[in-house]
N, C-alpha and C positions, 0 to 999 in steps of 0.2 A: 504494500500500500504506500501512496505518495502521502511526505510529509511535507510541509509548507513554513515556511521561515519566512518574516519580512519586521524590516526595522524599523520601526518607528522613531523618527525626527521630528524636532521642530524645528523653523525659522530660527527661534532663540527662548529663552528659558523664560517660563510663566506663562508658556503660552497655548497649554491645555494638553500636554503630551497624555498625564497620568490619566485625566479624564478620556481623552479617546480614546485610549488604548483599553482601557474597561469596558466601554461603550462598543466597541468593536468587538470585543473578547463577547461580550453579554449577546451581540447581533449573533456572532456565530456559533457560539452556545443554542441558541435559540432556533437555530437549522441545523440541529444534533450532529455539531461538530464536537469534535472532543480540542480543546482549547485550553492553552497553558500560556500566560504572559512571565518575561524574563527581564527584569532591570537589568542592564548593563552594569553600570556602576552607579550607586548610592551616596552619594557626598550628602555631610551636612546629618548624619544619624550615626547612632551607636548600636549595633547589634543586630538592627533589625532596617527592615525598608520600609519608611512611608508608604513609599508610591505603590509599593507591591501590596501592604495592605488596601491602600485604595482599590486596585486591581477587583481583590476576592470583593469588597462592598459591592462596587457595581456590579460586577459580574452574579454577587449573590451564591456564593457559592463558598464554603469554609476553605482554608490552608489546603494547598494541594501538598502529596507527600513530597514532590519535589524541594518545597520550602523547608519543609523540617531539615533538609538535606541537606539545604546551602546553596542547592543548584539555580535558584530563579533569583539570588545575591549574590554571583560570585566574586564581587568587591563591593566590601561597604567602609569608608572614611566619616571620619567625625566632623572633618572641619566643610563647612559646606560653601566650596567654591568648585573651580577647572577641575577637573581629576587629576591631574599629573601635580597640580599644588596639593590637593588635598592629600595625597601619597607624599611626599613628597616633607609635610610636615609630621606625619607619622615615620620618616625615614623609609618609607618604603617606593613601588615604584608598581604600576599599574600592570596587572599580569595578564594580560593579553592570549594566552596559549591556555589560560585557566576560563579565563573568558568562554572560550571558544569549543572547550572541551564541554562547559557546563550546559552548553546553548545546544547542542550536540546531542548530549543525554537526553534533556526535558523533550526535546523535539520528535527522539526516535518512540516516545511515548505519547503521541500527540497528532492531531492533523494537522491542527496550526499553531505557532509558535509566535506571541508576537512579541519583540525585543523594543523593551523600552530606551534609548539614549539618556546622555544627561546635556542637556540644554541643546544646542546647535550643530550642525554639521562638523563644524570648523573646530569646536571644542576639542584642544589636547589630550587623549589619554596619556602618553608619555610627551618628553621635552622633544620626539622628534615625530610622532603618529599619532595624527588626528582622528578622531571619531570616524569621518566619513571615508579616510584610509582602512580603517577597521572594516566597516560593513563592505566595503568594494571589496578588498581582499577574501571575505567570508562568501560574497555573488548572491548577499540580502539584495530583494528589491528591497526599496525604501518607499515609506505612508511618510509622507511630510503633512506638520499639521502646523499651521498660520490662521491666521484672525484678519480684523479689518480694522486693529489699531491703529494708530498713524506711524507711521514709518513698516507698516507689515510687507507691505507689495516690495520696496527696495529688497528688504532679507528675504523675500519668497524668491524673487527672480534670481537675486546671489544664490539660493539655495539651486534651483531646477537647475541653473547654470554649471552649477559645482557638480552635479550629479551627471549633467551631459559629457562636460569635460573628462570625466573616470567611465566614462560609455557605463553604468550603470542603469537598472531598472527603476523607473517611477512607477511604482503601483499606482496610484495617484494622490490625492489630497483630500484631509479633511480641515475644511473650513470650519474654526470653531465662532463660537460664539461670544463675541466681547463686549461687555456692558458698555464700555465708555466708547466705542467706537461709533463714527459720524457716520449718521446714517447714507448721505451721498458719497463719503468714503467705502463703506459697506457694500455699497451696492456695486460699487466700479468695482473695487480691486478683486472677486470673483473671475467677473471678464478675462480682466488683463493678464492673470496669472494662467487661464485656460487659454489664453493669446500664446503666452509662453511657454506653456506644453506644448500646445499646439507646432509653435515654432520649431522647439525642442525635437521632435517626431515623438512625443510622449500622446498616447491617446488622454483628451482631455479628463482623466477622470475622478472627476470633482463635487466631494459629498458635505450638504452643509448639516454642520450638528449644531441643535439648539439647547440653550440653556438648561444645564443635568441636575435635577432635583434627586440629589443621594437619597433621598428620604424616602421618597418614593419608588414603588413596584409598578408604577402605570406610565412613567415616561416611554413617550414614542418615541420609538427607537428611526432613527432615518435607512433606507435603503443605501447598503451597504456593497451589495454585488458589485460596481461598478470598478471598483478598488480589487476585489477578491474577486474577479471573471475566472482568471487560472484554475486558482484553489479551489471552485466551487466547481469550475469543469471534472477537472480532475477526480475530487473526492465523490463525484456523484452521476458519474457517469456509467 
């Protein structure tokens, strides 16, 4: 059976990675996929992962065994910045091959895999290997997720650019939802970043998520296929 691996990016950090990636994970849950999300690496906690707790919330679903493992954490730093600084004040240094191994496991257990980043494309894991050298080297596509804050479209198109440039996979985009963003900014920078794809040879495909009430068991969830065409070929075919 095909297993499916893709990485979840953002533009730049705060800008709703932890929420999609549940959101996504809970979609494909919800078309009886069997579904595991993996933080890359964890800055800014001790022991355990936020984001990956966020994960089980949405998704609705208790600690998968892979957690108790260590495998969906396989670096977590205290101090919460870069990763390569955050190791780095710990005296250590971003293990990359542990990484990869962890991401490896959860997956051969799984139909999809979706690997969370920490902040941006361009973000350091080591002082000389960026994030988005990481996922290329691995042959993840990548889910980039941007908003319609102001300055979002510059880091979107840096972003699709960067991904063109390493001949990488766009799965495509989830547009999230940003309280403060103008609404005649909102409404364009959609367009122009499916302009961008476009341009890219990326099929446009571009899912917008709206505002995620954790609290709630009745948020509509958006159509998700658009992004998962492969995986969903595949797995159910």
């Amino acid at each position: 059976m095909a297993h499916y691996i893709y990485f979840v990016s953002g533009i730049d950090t705060g800008v709703g990675k932890t929420v999609a990636t549940g959101v996504m994970a809970r979609w494909l849950l919800q078309r009886k996929n069997s579904v595991a999300t993996v933080k890359l690496v964890q800055t800014g906690c001790r022991g355990f992962s936020e984001d990956l707790d966020a994960h089980r919330a949405i998704m609705g679903v208790p600690p998968l065994p892979e957690d108790a493992a260590g495998l969906t954490t396989p670096q977590i730093f205290d101090f919460p910045a870069s990763p390569h600084l955050a190791a780095a004040l710990e005296r250590r240094t971003v293990d990359t091959g542990r990484i990869s191994e962890c991401v490896r496991k959860v997956s051969e257990q799984y139909d999809v895999t979706l690997v969370e980043g920490a902040g941006g494309l361009a973000v350091p894991l080591t002082e000389d290997f960026l994030t988005v050298d990481f996922a290329a080297a691995e042959l993840w596509p990548v889910i980039l997720v941007c908003s319609g804050k102001l300055g979002a479209l510059n880091h979107a198109l840096l972003s699709i650019e960067a991904l063109k440039h390493r001949d990488m996979d766009l799965a495509g985009v989830v547009y999230n939802y940003c309280a403060e963003a103008d609404p005649v900014i909102d409404k364009d920078t959609p367009r122009m970043i499916g302009r961008a794809m476009r341009q890219a040879g990326y099929p446009p495909a571009l899912v917008r998520l709206g505002k995620w009430d954790v609290t709630s068991n009745n948020v509509q969830l958006p159509d998700f296929s658009p992004i998962f065409q492969e995986a969903l070929h595949g797995l159910h075919r």
